[in-house]
C-alpha positions in Angstrom: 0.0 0.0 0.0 2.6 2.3 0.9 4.6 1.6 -2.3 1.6 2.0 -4.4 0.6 5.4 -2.9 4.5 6.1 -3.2 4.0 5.5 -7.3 0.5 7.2 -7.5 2.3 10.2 -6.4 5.4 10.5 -8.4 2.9 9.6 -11.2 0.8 12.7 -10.0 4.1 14.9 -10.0 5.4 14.1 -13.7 1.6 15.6 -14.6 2.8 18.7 -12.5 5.9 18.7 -14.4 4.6 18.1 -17.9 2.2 20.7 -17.5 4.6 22.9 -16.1 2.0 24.5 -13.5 5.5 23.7 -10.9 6.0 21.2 -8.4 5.3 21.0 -4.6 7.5 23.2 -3.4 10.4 20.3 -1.7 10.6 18.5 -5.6 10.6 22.2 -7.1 13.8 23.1 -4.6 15.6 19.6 -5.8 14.9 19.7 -9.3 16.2 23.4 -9.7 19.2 22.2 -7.0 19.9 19.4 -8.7 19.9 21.2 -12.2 22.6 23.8 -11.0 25.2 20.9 -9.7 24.4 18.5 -12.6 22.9 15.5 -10.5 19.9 13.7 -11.9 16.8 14.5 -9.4 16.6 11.3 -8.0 20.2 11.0 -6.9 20.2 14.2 -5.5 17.0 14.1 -3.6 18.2 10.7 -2.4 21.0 12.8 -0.9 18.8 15.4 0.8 16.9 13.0 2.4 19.8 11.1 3.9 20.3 14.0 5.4 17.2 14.9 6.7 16.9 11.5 7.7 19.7 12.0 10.1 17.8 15.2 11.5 14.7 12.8 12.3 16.6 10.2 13.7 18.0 12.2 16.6 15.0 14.5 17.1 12.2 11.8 16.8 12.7 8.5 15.2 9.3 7.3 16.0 8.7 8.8 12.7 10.8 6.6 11.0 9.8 3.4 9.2 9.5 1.0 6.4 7.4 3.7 4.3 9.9 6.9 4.7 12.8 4.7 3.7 10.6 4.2 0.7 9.9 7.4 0.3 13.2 8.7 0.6 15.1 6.4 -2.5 11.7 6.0 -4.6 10.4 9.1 -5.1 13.1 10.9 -7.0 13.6 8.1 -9.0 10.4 7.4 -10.2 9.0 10.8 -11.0 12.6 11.8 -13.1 11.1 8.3 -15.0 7.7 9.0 -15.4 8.4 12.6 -16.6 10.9 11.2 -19.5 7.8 8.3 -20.2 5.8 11.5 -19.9 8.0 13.4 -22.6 7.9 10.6 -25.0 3.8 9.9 -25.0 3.2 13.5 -25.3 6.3 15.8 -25.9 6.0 19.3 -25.0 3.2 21.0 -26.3 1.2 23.2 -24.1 -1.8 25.2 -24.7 -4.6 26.2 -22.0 -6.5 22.6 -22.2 -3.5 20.8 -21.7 -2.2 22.6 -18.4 -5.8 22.7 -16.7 -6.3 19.6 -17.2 -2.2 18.1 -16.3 -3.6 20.5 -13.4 -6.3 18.7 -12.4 -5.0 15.3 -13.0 -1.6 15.7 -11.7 -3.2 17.2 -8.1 -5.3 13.9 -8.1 -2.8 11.8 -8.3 -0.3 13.5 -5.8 -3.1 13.6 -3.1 -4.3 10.1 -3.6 -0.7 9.0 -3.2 0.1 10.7 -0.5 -3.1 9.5 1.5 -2.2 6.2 0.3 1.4 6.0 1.8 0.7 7.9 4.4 -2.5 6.3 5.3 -0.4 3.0 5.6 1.6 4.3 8.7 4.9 3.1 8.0 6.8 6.3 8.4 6.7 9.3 6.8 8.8 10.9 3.4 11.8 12.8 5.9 10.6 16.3 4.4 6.9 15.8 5.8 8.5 15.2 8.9 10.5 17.9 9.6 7.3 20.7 10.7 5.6 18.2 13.8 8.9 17.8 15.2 9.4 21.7 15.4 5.9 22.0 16.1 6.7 20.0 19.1 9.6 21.2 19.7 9.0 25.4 19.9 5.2 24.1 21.1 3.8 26.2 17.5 1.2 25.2 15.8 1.7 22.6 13.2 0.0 24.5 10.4 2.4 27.5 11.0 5.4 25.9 10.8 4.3 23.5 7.9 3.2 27.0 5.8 6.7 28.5 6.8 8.6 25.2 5.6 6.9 25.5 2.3 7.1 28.9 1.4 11.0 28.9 2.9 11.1 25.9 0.3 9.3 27.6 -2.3 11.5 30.8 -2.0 14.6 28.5 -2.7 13.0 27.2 -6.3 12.2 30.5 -7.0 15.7 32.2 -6.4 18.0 28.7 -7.9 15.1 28.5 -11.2 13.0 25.6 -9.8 9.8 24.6 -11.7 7.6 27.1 -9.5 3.8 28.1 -11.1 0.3 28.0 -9.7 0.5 24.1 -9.0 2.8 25.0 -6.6 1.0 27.1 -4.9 -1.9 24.9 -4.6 -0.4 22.1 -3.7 1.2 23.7 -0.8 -2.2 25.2 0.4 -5.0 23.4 -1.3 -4.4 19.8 -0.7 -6.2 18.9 2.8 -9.5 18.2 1.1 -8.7 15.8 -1.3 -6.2 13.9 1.1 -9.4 14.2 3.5 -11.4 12.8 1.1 -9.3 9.9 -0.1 -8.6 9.2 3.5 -11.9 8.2 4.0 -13.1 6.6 0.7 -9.7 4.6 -0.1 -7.1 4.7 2.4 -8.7 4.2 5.4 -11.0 1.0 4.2 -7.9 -0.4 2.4 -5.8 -0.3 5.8 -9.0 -1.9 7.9 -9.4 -4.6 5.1 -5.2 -5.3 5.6 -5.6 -5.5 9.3 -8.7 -7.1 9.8 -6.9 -10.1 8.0 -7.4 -13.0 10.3 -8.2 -16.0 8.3 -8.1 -17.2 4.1 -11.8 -15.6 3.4 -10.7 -12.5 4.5 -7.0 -12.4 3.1 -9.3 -12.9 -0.4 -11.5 -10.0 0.3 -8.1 -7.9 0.7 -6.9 -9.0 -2.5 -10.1 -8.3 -4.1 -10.3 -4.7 -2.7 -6.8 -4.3 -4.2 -7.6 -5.7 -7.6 -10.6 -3.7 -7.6 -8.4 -0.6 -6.8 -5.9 -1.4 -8.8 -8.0 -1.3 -12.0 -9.1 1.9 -10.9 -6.1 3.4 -10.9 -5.4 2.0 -14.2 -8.5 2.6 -15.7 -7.8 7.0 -14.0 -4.6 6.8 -15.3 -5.6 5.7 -18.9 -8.4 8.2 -19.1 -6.1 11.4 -17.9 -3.6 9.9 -20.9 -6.7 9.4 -23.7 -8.2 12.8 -22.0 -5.0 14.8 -22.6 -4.8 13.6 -26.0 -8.1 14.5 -27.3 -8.0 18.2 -26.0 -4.2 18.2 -27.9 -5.9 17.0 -31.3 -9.4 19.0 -30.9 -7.5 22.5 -29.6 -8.1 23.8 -33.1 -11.5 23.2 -32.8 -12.2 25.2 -29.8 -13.6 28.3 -30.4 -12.6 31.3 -27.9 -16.1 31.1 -26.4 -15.3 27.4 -25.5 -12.4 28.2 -24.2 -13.3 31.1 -21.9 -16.2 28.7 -20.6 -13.4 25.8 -19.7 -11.8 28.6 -17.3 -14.8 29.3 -16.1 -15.6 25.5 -14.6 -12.0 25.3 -13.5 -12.4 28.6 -11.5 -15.2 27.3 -10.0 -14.2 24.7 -9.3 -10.8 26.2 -7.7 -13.3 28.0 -5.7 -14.7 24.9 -4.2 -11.9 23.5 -3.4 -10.5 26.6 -1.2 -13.7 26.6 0.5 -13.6 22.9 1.1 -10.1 23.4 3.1 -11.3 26.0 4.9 -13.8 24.4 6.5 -12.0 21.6 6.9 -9.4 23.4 8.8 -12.2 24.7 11.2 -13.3 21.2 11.8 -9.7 20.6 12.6 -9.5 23.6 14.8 -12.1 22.4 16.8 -11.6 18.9 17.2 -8.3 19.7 18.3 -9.7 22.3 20.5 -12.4 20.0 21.8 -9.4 16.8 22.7 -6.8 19.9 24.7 -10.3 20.3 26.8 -10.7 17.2 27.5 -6.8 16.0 28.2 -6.6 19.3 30.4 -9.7 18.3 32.3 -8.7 14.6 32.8 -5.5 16.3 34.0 -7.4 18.0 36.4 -9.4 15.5 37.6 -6.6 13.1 38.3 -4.8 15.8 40.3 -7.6 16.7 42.7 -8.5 15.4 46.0 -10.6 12.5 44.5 -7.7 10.9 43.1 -5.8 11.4 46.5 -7.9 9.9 48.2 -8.2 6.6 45.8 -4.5 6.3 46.1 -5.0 6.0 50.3 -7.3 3.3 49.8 -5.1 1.5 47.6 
C-alpha cells in the first residue's frame, strides 16, 4: 500500500511537471538544486533526504519506518522516470487545455498518493516530517510551521530557477480536502481490510479490494492519458467562447476546493480544541482530591 501510494504520487508529480504548473514546493527546490550541480533529481533528492533522515533520527525517530525509507530512494527516482515516459507519450506541447487539465490530473494523483502511503503508517517521506517535530519542539502550531517550511522551500526554487507556477501554490495550500477525502473513501478501508486479516476468506477480500483498486487506478490513469490527447488533437476546434467557458468551470471549481479546506481546517480547529479540553480536564481530575484519596485506599 505504501509503495503503491508512493508510485500514485510520483505519477501525479510528472503531470505537474509536464504541465509545467510547478512542483510542490520540496521537488521544485531539488529539481532546480539538482539542475545547477548537474545531479539527476533522483540522486540528489536521495542525498537530501539522507540528510534529513539524520535530522529525524536524533530529534524523533518514531517517525521513521519501512514507508519513509521508501519514500526517501523511490520518489526521486520514479517521477525523473515517469516525466521522461511522460515526454515521450506527449512531448511538450502546451496550450490552455492541456495545463488545466495536467492541473487537475496531476493534483489527483499526488493527493491520492500521499493518503495512500501515508495512510499505511509506515513512516513518513523525511521532508513531511520535519514541521511536527518543530511544532513539538518550539510548542507552535503545526500549520504555522508546515506554511513556513513551504514557502522557505518555495522561495529556494524561486531564487535557484526551480519549476515554480500556480500548481505549486496549490499544492502547498489546497491539498487537505482531497487527502481528507481519499482518507476516508480509499485509504482508510484499504488499511481496515489489511488489518482485519485473520483467516483465508478475508486475506481474499483484501486481495479483491486491491484488484478492484488497482484497475481503478489503471483505468484513471488511462483516461487522464486518452483525456489529454483529445484536447491536444481538438484545440483547433475550440472556439474562444469554449475556451473562456473551460476557465470558467476550473475557476469554480478552484473555488470549491478553497472553500472545502477552509472548512476543513475549522473542523480541525475544533476537534483539536475539543481533545486539549478534555486532556486538560482529565489532568485535572486526576490531580484533585478524589484521586488522593483513591491512592490512600489502595
Amino acid at each position: 500500500m505504501s509503495f503503491l501510494g508512493i508510485t500514485i504520487l510520483s505519477l501525479g508529480t510528472a503531470f505537474l511537471r509536464g504541465g509545467q504548473v510547478g512542483l510542490d514546493p520540496f521537488t521544485a527546490t531539488n529539481t532546480g538544486i539538482s539542475g545547477y550541480l548537474n545531479l539527476s533529481l533522483g540522486v540528489y533528492q536521495m542525498l537530501v533526504n539522507a540528510v534529513i533522515f539524520i535530522f529525524i533520527l536524533v530529534l524523533d525517530r518514531h517517525k521513521i519506518g519501512i514507508g519513509t525509507l521508501l519514500n526517501m530512494v523511490l520518489v526521486g527516482f520514479e517521477v525523473q522516470w515517469f516525466i521522461a515516459l511522460y515526454q515521450q507519450l506527449f512531448g511538450n506541447h502546451l496550450n490552455i487545455i492541456v495545463i488545466i487539465s495536467n492541473l487537475i490530473i496531476g493534483l489527483i494523483l499526488f493527493t491520492l498518493g500521499a493518503s495512500m502511503y501515508m495512510g499505511a503508517e509506515l513512516g513518513v517521506a523525511p521532508y513531511d516530517a520535519i514541521a511536527p517535530i518543530l511544532s513539538d519542539h518550539f510548542h507552535t502550531q503545526y500549520r504555522t510551521i508546515r506554511i513556513v517550511q513551504d514557502i522557505l522551500f518555495m522561495l529556494v526554487a524561486f531564487l535557484i530557477g526551480g519549476p515554480v507556477g500556480v500548481g505549486t501554490v496549490i499544492v502547498a495550500f489546497f491539498t487537505g480536502p482531497l487527502i481528507t477525502y481519499w482518507d476516508n473513501h480509499v485509504s482508510l478501508p484499504m488499511r481496515r481490510a489489511i488489518d482485519g486479516v485473520e483467516d483465508l476468506s478475508a486475506g481474499r477480500r483484501v486481495a479483491n479490494l486491491l484488484t478492484r483498486f488497482g484497475k481503478s487506478s489503471y483505468n484513471l490513469v488511462t483516461q487522464s492519458y486518452e483525456l489529454t490527447n483529445l484536447m491536444q488533437r481538438r484545440l483547433s476546434q475550440y472556439s474562444p467562447k469554449d475556451i473562456e467557458d473551460q476557465l470558467k468551470i476550473t475557476r469554480r471549481n478552484m473555488e470549491i476546493a478553497k472553500a472545502s479546506y477552509q472548512s476543513s481546517e475549522r473542523r480541525y480547529d475544533m476537534l483539536r480544541g475539543e481533545l486539549q479540553r478534555r486532556k486538560n480536564a482529565a489532568a485535572q481530575q486526576g490531580s484533585g482530591p478524589l484521586a488522593v484519596k483513591t491512592q490512600d485506599n489502595k
